[in-house]
N, CA, C and O atoms as a GROMACS GRO file, in nm:
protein
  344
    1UNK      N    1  -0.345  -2.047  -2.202
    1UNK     CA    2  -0.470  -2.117  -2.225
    1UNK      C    3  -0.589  -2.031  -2.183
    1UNK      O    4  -0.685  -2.033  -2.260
    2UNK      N    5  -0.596  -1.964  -2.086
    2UNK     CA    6  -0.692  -1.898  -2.019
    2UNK      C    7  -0.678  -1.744  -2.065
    2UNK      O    8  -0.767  -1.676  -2.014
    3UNK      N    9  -0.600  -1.678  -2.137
    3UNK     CA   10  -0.562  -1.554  -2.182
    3UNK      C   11  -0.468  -1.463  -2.025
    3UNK      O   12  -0.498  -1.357  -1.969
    4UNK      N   13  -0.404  -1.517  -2.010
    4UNK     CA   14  -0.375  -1.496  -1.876
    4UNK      C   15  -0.198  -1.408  -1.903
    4UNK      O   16  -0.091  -1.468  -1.901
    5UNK      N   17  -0.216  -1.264  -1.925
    5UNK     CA   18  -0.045  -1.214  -1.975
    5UNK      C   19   0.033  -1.166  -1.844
    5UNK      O   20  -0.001  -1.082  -1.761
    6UNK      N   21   0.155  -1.251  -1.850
    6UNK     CA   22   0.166  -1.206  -1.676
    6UNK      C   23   0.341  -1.137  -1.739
    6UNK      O   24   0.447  -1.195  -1.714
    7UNK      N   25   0.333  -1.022  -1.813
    7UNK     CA   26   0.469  -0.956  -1.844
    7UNK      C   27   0.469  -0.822  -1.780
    7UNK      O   28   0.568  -0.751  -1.763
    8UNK      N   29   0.328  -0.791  -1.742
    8UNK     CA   30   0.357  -0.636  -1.647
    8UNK      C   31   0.237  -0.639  -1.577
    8UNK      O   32   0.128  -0.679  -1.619
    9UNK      N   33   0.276  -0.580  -1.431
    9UNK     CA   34   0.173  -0.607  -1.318
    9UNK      C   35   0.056  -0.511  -1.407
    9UNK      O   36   0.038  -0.443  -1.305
   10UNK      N   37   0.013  -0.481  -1.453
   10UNK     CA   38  -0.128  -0.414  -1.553
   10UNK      C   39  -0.221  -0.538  -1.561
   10UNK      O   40  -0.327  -0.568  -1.506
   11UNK      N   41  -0.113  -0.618  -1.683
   11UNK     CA   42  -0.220  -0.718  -1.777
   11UNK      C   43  -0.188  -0.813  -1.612
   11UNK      O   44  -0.289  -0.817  -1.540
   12UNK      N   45  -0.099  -0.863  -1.570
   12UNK     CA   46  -0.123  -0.920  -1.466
   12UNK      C   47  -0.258  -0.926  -1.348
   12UNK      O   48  -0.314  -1.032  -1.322
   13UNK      N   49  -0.288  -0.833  -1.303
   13UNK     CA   50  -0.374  -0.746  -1.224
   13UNK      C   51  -0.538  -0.732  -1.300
   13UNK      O   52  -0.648  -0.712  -1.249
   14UNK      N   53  -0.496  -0.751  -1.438
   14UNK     CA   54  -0.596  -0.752  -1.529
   14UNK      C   55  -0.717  -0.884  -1.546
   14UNK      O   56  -0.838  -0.905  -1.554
   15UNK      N   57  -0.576  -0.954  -1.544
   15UNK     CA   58  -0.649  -1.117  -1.547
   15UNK      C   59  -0.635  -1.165  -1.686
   15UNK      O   60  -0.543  -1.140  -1.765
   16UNK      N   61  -0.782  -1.266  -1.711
   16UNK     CA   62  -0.769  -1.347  -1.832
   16UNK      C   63  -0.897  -1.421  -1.835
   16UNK      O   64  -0.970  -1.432  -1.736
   17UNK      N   65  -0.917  -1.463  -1.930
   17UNK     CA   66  -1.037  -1.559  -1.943
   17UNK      C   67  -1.151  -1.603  -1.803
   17UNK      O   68  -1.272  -1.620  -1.792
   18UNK      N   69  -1.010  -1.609  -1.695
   18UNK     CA   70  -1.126  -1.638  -1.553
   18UNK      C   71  -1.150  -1.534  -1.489
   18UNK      O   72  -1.256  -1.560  -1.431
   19UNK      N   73  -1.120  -1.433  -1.462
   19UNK     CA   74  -1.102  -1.294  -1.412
   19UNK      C   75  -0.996  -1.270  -1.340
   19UNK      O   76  -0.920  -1.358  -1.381
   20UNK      N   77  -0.920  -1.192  -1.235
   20UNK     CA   78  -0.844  -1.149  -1.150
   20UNK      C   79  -0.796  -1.244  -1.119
   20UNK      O   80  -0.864  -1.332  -1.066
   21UNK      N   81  -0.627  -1.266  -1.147
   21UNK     CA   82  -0.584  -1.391  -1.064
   21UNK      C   83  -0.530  -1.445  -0.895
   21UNK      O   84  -0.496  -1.551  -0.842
   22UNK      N   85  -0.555  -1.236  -0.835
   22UNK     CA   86  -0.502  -1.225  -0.760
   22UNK      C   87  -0.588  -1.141  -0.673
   22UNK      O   88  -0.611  -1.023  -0.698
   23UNK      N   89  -0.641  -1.212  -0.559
   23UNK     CA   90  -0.722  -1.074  -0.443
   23UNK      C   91  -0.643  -1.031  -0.368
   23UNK      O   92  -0.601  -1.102  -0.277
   24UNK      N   93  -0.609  -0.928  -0.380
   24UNK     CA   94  -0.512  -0.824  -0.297
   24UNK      C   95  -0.552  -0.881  -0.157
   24UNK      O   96  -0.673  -0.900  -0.141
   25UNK      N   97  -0.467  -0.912  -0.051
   25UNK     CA   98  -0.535  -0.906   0.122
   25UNK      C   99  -0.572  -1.055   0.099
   25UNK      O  100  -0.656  -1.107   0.173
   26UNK      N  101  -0.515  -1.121   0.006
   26UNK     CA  102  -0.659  -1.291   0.017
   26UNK      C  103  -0.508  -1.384  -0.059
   26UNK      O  104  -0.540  -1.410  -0.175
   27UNK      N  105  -0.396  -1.425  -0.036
   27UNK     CA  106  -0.300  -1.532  -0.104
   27UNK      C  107  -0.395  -1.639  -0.134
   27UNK      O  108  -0.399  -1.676  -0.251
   28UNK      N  109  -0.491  -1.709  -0.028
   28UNK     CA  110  -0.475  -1.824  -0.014
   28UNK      C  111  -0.633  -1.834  -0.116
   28UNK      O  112  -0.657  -1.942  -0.170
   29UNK      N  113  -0.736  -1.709  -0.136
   29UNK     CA  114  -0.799  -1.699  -0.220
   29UNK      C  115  -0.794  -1.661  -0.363
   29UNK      O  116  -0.882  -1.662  -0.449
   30UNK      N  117  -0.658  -1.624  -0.366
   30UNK     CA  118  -0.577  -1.617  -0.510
   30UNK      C  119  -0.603  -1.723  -0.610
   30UNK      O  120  -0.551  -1.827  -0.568
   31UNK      N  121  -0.662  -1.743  -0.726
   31UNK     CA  122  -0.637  -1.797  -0.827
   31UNK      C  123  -0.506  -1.853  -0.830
   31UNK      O  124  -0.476  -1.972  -0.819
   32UNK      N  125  -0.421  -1.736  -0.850
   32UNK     CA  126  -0.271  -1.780  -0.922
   32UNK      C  127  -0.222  -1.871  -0.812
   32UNK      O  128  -0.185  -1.982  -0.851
   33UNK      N  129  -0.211  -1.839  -0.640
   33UNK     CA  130  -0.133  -1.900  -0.581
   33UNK      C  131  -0.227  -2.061  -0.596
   33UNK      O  132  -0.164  -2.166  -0.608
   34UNK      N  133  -0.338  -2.060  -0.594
   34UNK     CA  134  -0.408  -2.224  -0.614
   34UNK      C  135  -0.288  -2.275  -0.721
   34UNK      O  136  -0.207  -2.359  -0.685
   35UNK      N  137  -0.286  -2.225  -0.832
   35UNK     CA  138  -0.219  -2.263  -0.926
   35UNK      C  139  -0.057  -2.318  -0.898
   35UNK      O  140  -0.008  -2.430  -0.913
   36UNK      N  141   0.002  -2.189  -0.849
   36UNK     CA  142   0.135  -2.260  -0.811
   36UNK      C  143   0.147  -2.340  -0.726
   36UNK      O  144   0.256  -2.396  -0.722
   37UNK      N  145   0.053  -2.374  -0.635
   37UNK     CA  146   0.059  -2.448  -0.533
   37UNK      C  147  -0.032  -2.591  -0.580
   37UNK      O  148  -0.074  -2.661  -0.488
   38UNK      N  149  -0.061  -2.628  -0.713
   38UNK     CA  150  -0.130  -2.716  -0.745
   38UNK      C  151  -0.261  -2.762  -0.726
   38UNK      O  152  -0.310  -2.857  -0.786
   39UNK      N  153  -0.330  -2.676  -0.621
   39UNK     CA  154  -0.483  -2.705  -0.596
   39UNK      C  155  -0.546  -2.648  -0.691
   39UNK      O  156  -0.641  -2.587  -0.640
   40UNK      N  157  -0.545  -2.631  -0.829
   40UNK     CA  158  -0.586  -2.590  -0.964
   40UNK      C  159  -0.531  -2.610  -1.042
   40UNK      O  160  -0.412  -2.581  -1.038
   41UNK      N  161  -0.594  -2.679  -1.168
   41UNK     CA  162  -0.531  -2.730  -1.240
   41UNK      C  163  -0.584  -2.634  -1.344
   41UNK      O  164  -0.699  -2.591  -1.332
   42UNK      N  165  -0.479  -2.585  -1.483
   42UNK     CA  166  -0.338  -2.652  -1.516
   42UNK      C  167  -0.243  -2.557  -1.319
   42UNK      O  168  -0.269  -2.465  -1.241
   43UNK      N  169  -0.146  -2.653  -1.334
   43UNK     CA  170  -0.044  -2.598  -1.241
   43UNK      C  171   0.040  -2.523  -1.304
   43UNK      O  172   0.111  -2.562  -1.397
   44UNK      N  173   0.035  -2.396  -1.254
   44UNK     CA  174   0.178  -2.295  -1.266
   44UNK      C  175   0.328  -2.356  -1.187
   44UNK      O  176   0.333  -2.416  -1.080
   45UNK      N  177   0.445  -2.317  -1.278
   45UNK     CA  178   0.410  -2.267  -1.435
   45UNK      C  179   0.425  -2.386  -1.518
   45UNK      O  180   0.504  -2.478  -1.497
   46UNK      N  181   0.317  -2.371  -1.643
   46UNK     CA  182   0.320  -2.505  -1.726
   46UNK      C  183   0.397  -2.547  -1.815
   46UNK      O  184   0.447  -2.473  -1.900
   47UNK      N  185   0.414  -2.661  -1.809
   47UNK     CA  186   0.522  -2.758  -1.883
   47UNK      C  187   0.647  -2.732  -1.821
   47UNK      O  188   0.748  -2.736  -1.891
   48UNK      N  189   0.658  -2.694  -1.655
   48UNK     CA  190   0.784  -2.659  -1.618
   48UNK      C  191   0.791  -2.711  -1.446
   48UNK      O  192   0.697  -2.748  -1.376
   49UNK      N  193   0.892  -2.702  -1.422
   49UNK     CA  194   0.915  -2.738  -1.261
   49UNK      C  195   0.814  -2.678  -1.188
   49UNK      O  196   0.758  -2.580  -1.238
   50UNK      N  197   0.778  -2.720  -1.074
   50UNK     CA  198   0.753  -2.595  -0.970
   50UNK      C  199   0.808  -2.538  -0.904
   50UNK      O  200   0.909  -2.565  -0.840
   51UNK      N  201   0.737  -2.431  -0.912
   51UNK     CA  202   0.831  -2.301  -0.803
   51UNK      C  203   0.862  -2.380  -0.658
   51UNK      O  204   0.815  -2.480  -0.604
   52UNK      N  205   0.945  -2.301  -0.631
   52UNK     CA  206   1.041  -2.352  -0.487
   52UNK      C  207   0.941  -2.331  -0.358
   52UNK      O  208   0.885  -2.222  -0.364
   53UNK      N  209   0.921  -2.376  -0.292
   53UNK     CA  210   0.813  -2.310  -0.152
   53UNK      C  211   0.845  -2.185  -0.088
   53UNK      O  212   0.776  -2.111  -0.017
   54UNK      N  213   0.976  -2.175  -0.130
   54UNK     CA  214   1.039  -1.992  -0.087
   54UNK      C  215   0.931  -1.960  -0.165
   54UNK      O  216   0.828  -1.956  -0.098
   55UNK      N  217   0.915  -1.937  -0.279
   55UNK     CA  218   0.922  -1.875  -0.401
   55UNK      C  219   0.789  -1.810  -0.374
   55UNK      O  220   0.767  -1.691  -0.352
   56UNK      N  221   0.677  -1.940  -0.382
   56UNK     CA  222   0.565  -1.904  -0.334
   56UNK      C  223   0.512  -1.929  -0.206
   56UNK      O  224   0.421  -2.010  -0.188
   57UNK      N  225   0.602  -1.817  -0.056
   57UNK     CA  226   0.592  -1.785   0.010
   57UNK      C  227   0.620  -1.690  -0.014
   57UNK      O  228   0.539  -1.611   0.036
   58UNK      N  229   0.719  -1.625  -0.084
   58UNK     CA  230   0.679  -1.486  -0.140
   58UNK      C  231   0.583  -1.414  -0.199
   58UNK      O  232   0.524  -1.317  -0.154
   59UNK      N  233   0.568  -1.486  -0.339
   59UNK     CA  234   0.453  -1.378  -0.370
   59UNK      C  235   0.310  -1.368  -0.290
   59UNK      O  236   0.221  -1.285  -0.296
   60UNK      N  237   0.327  -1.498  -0.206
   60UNK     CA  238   0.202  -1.490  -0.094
   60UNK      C  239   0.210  -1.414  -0.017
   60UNK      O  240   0.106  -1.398   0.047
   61UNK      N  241   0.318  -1.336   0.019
   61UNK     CA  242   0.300  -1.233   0.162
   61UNK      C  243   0.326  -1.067   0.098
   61UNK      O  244   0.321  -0.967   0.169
   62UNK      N  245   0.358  -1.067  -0.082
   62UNK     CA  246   0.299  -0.999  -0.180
   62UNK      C  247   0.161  -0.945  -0.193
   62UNK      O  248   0.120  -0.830  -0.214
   63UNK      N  249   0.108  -1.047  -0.178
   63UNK     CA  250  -0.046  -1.089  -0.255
   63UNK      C  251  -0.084  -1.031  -0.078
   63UNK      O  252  -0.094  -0.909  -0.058
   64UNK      N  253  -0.099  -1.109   0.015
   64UNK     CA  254  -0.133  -1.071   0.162
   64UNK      C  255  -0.108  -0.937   0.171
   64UNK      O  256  -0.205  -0.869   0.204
   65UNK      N  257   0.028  -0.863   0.143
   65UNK     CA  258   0.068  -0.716   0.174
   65UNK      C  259  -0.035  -0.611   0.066
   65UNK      O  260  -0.015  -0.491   0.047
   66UNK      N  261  -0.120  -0.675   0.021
   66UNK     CA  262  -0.173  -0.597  -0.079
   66UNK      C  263  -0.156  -0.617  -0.229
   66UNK      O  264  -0.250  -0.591  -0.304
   67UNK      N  265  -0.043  -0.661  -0.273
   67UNK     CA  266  -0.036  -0.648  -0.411
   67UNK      C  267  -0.058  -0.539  -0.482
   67UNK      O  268  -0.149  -0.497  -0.554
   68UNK      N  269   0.097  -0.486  -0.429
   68UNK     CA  270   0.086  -0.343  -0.450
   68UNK      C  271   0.140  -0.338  -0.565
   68UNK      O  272   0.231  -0.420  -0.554
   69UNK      N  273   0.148  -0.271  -0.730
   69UNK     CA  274   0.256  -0.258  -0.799
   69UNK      C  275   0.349  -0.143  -0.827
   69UNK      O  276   0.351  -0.044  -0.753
   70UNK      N  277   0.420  -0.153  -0.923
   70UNK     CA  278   0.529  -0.062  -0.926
   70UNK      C  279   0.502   0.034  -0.949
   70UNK      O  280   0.403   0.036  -1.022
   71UNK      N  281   0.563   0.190  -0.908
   71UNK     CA  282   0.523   0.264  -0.997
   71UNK      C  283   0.533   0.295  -1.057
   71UNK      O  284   0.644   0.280  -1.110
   72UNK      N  285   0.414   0.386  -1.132
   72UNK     CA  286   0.365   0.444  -1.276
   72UNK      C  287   0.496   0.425  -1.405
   72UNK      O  288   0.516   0.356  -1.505
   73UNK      N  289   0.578   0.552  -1.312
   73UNK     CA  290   0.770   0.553  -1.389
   73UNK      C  291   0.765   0.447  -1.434
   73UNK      O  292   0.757   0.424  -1.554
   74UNK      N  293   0.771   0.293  -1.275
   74UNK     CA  294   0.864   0.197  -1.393
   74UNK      C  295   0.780   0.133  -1.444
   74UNK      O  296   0.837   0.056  -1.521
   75UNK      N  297   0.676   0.118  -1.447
   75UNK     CA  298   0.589   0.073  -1.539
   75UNK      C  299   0.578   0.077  -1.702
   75UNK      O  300   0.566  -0.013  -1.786
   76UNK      N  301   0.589   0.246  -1.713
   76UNK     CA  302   0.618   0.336  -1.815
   76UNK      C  303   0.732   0.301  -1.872
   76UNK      O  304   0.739   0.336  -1.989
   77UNK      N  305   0.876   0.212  -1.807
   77UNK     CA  306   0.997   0.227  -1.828
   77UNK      C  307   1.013   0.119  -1.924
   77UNK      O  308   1.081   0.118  -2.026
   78UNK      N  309   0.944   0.035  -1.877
   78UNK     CA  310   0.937  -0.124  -1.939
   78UNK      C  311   0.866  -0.076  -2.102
   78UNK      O  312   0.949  -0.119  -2.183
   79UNK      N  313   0.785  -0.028  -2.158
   79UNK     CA  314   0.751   0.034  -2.282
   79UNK      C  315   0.855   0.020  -2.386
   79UNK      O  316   0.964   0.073  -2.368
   80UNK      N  317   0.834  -0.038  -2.480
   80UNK     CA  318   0.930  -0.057  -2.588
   80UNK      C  319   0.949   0.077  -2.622
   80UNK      O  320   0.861   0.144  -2.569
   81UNK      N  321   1.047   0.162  -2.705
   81UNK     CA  322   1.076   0.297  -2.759
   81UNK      C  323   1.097   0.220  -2.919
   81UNK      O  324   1.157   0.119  -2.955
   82UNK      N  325   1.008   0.335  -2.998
   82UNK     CA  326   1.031   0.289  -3.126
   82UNK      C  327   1.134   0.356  -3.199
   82UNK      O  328   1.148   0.474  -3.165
   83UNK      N  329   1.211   0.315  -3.291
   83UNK     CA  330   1.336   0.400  -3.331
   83UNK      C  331   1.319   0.474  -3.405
   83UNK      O  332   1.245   0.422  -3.489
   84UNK      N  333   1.344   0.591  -3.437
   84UNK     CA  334   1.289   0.704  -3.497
   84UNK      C  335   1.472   0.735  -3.641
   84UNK      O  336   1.590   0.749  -3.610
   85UNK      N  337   1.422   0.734  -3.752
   85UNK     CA  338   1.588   0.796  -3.792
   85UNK      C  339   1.537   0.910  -3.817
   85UNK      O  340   1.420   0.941  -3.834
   86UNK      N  341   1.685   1.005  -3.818
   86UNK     CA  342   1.727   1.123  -3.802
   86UNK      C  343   1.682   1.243  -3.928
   86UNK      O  344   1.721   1.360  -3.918
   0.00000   0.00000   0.00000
């Protein structure tokens, strides 16, 4: 709804329609965690259960540790390869 692509920490990190969903050093000023945690509506994730309180106690001490992402490599790794014939 919000343009929000969360398939690689890039467009993740990137945001969407509201800006940044995530302040590195800030969980509890996070967009996203409002979301999974329901103090923003729509609630993550939509049309579906909510995450477990493990779940998001993780990516909160993620988000707290910095919100660091992967590197470059696997970033790069995830890249579709187009098939080339011979």
């Amino acid at each position: 709804m919000g343009g929000l692509v969360m398939d690689s920490y890039g467009s993740l990190i990137t945001g969407g329609k509201h800006g940044q969903p995530i302040v590195p050093h800030n969980a509890d000023g996070s967009r996203l965690i409002q979301m999974l945690e329901g103090k923003m509506q729509p609630q993550m994730p939509f049309d579906s259960d909510p995450l477990s309180d493990a779940d998001i106690a993780t990516i909160k001490a993620w988000i707290n540790a910095g919100a660091i992402g992967p590197p470059a490599a696997a970033e790069a790794a995830k890249l579709p390869v187009p098939m080339a014939a011979p």
